[in-house]
MDAnalysis code that builds the backbone (N, CA, C; Angstrom):
import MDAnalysis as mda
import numpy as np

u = mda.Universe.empty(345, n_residues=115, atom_resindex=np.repeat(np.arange(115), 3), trajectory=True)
u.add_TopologyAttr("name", ["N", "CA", "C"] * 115)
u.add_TopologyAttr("resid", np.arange(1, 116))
u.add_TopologyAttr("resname", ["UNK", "UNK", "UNK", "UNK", "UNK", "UNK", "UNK", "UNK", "UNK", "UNK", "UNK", "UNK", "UNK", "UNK", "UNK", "UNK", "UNK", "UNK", "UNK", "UNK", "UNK", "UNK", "UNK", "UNK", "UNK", "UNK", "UNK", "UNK", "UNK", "UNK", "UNK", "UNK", "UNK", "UNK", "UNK", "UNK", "UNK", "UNK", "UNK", "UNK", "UNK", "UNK", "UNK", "UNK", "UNK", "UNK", "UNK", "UNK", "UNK", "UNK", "UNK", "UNK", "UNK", "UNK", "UNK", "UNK", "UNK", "UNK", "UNK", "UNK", "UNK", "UNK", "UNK", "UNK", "UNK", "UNK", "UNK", "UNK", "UNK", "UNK", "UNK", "UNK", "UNK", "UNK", "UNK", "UNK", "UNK", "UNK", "UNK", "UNK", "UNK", "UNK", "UNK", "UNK", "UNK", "UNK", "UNK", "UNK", "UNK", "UNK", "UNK", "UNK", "UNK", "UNK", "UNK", "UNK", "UNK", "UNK", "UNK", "UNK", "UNK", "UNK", "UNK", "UNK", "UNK", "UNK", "UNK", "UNK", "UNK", "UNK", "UNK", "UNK", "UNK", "UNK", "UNK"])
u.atoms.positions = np.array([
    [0.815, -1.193, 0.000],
    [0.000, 0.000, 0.000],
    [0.864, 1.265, 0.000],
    [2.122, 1.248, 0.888],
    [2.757, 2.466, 0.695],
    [4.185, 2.690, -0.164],
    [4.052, 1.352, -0.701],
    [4.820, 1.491, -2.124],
    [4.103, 1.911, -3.404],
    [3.149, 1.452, -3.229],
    [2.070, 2.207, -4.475],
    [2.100, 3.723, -4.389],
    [1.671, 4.111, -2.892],
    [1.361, 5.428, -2.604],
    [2.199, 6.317, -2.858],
    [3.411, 5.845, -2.923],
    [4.901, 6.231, -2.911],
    [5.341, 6.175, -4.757],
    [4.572, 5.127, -5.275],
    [4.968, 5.224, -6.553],
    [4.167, 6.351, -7.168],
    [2.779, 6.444, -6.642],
    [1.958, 6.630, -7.926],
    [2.020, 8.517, -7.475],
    [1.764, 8.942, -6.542],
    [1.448, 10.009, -5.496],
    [2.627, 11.257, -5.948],
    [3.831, 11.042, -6.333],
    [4.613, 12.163, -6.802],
    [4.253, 12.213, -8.503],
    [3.564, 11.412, -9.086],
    [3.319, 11.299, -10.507],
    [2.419, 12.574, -10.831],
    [1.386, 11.874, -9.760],
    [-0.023, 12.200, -9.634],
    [0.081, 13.827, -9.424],
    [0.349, 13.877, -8.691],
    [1.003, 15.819, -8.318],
    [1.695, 16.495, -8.919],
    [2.769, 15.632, -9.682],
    [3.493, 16.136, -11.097],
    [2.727, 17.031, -12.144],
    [1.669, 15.920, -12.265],
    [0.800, 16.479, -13.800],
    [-0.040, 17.246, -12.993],
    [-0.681, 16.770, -11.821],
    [-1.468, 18.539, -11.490],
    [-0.866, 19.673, -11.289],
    [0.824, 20.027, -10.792],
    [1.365, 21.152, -10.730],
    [1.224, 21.623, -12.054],
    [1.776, 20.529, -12.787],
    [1.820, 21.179, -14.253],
    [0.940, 21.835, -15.121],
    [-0.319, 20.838, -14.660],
    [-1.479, 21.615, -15.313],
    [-1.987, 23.154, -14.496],
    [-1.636, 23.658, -12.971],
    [-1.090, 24.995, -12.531],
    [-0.733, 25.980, -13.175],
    [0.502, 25.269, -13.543],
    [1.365, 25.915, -14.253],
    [0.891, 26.821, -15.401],
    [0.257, 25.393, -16.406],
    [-0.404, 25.435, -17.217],
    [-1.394, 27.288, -17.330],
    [-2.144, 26.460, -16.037],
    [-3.733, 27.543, -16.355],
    [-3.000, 29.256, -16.134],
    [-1.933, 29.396, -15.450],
    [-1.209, 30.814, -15.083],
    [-0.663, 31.132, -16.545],
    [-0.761, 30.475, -17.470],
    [-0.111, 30.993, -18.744],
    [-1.292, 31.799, -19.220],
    [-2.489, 31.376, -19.505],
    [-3.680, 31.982, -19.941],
    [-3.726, 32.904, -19.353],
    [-3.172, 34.016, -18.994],
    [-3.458, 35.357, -18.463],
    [-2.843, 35.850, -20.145],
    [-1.707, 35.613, -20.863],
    [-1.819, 36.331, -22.189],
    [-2.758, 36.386, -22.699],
    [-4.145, 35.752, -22.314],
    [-5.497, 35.959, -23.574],
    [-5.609, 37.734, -23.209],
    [-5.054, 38.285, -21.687],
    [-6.261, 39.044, -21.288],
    [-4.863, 40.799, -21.964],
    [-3.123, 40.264, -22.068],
    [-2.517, 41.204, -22.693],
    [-2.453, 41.273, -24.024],
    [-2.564, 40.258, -24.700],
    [-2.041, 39.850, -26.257],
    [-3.348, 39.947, -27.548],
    [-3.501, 40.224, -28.554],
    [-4.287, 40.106, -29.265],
    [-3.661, 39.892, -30.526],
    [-4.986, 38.613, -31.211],
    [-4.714, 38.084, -32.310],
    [-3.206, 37.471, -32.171],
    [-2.809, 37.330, -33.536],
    [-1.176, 35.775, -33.705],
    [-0.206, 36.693, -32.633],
    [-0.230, 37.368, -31.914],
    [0.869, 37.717, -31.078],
    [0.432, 37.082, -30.194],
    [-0.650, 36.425, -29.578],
    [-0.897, 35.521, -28.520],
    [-0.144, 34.037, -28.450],
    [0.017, 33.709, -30.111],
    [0.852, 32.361, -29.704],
    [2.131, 32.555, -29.476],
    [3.196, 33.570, -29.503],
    [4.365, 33.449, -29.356],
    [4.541, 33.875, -27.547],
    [3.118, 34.656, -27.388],
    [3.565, 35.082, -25.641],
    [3.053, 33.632, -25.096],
    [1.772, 32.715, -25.501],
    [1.625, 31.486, -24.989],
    [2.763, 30.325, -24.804],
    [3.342, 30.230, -26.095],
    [4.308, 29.420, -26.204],
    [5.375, 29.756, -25.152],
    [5.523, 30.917, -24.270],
    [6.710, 31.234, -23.872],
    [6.272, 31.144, -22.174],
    [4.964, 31.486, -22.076],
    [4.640, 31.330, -21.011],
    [4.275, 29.861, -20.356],
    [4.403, 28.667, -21.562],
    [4.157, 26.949, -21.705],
    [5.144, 26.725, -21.036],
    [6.534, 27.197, -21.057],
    [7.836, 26.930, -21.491],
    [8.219, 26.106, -19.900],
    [7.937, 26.748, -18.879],
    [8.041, 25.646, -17.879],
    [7.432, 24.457, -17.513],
    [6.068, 24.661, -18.053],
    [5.419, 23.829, -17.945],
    [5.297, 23.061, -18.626],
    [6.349, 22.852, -20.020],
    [6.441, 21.790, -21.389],
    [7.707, 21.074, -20.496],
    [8.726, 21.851, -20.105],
    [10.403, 21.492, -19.251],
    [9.849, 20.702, -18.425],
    [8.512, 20.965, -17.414],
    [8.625, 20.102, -16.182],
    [7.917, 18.765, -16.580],
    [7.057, 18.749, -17.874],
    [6.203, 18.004, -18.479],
    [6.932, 16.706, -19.345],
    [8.387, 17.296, -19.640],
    [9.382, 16.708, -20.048],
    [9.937, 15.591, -19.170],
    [10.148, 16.400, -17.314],
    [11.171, 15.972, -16.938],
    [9.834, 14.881, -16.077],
    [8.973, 14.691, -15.816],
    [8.008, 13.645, -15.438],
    [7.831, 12.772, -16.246],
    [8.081, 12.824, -17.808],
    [7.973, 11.968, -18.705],
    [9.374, 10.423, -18.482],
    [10.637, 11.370, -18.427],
    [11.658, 10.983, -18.018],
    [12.015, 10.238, -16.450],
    [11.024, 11.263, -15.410],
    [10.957, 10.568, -14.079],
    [10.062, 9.710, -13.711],
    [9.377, 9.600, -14.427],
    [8.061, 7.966, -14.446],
    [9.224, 7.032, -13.931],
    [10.267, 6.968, -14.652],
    [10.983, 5.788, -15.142],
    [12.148, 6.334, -13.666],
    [12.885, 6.953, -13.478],
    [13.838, 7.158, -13.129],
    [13.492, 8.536, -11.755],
    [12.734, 8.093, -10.822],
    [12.786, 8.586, -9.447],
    [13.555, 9.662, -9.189],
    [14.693, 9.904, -9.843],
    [15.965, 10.682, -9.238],
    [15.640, 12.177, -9.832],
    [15.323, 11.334, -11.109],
    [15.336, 12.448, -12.074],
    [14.393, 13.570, -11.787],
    [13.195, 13.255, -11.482],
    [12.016, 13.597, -10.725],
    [12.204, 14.728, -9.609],
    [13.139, 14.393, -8.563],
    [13.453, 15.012, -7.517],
    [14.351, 16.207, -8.014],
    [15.453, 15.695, -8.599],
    [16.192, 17.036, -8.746],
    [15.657, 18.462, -9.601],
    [14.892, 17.775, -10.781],
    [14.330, 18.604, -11.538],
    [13.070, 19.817, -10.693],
    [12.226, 18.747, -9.862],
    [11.411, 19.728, -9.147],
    [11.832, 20.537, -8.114],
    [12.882, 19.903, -6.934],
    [13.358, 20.210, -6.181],
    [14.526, 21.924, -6.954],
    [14.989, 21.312, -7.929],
    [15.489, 22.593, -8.570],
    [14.481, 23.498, -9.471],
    [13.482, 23.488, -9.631],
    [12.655, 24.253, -10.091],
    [12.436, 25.114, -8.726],
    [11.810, 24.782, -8.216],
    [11.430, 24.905, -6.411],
    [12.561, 26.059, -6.004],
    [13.663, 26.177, -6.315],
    [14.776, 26.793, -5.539],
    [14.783, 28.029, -6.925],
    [15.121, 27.436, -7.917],
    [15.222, 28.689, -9.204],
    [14.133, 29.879, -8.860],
    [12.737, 28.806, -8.554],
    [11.240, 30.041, -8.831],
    [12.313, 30.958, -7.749],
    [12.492, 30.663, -6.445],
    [12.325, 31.603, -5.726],
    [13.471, 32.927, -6.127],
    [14.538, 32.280, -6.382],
    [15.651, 33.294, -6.875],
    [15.135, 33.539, -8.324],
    [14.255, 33.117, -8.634],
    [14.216, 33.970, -10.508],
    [13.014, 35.106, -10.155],
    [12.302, 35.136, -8.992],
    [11.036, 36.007, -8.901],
    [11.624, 36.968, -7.743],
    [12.485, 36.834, -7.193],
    [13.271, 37.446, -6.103],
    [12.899, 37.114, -4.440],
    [13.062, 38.001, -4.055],
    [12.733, 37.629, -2.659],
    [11.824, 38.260, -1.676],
    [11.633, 39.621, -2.704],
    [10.688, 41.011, -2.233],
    [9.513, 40.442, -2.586],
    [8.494, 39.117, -2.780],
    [7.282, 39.044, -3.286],
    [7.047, 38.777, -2.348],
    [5.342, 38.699, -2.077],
    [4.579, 38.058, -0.837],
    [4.900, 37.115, -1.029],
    [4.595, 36.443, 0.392],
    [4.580, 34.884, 0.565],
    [3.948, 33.513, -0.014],
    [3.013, 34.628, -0.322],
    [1.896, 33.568, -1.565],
    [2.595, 33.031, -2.484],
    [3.422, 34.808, -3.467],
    [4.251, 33.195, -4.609],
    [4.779, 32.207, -3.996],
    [5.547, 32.096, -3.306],
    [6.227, 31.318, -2.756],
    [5.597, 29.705, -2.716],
    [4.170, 29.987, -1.839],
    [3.746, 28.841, -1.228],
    [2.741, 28.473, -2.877],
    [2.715, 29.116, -3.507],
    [2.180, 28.297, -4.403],
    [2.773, 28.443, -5.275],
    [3.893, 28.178, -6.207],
    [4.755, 27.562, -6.794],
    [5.701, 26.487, -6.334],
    [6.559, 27.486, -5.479],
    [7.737, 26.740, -4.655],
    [7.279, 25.500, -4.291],
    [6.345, 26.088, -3.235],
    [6.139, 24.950, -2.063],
    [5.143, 23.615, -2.638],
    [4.230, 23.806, -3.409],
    [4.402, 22.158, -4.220],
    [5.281, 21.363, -5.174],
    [5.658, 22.669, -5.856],
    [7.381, 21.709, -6.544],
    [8.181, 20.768, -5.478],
    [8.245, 21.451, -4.339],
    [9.672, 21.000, -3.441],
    [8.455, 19.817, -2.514],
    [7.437, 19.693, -2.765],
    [6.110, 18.698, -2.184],
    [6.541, 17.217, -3.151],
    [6.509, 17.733, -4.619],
    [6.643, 16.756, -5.236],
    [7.936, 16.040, -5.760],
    [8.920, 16.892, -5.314],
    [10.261, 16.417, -5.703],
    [10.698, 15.419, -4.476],
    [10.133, 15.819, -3.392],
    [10.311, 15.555, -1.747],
    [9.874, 13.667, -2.050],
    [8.433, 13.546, -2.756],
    [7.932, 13.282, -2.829],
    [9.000, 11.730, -4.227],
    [9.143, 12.622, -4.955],
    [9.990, 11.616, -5.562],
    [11.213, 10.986, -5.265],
    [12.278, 11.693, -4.175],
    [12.990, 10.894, -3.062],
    [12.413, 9.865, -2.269],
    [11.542, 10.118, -1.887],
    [10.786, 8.657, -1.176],
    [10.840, 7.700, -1.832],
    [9.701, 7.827, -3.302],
    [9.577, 6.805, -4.150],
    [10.850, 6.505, -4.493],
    [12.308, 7.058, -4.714],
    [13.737, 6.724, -5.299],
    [13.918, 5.765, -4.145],
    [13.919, 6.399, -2.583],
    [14.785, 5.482, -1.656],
    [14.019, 4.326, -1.532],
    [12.707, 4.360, -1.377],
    [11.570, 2.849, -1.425],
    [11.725, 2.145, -2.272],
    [12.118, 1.878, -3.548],
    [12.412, 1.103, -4.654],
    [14.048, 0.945, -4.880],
    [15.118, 1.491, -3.923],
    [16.038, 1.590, -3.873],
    [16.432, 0.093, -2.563],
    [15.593, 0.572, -1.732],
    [15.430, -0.590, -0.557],
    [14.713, -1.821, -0.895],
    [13.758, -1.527, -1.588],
    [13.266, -2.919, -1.961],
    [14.677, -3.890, -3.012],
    [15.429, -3.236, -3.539],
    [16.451, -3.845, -4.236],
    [17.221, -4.353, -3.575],
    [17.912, -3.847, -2.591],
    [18.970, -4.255, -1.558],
    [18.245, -5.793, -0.938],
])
């Protein structure tokens, strides 16, 4: 039960951050008009295609999973600075570093079951 939970549970949170991610791009509908909307969309995807990437890759490979979110998690905060409310923080940061946290478990649990 808590190898499943452990497998499936950082996946599972993966693709919902992402789809997060996702819905915060759609604020260009409300600056951009007409074909200048796909080049600000496409750019505003851009983390959320990278992290969409790196879950594709961490299905398979636990590690991969962790560092990628866990370093997303640390970038947001130094790429948005440090003067923002606390809110960005807790909702970017703090489920990236939920689900990367999250993919160390599943690495060391399937790491122990080997030994």
């Amino acid at each position: 039960m808590i190898k499943k939970f452990l497998y499936l549970s950082p996946r599972i949170l993966s693709i919902l951050f992402i789809l997060l991610l996702a819905m915060f791009s759609l604020d260009v509908f409300n600056e951009y008009q007409g074909i200048s909307v796909i080049p600000a969309l496409l750019m505003h995807l851009l983390p959320a295609m990278a992290l969409a990437l790196a879950v594709i890759i961490a299905w398979k490979w636990d590690l991969v999973g962790a560092i990628v979110f866990l370093g997303f998690a640390a970038w947001y905060i130094f790429a948005v600075g440090l003067d923002r409310h606390w809110s960005w923080y807790v909702t970017i940061s703090l489920p990236s570093a939920i689900v990367g946290c999250l993919f160390i478990a599943s690495w060391l649990q399937r790491k122990k079951n080997r030994i």
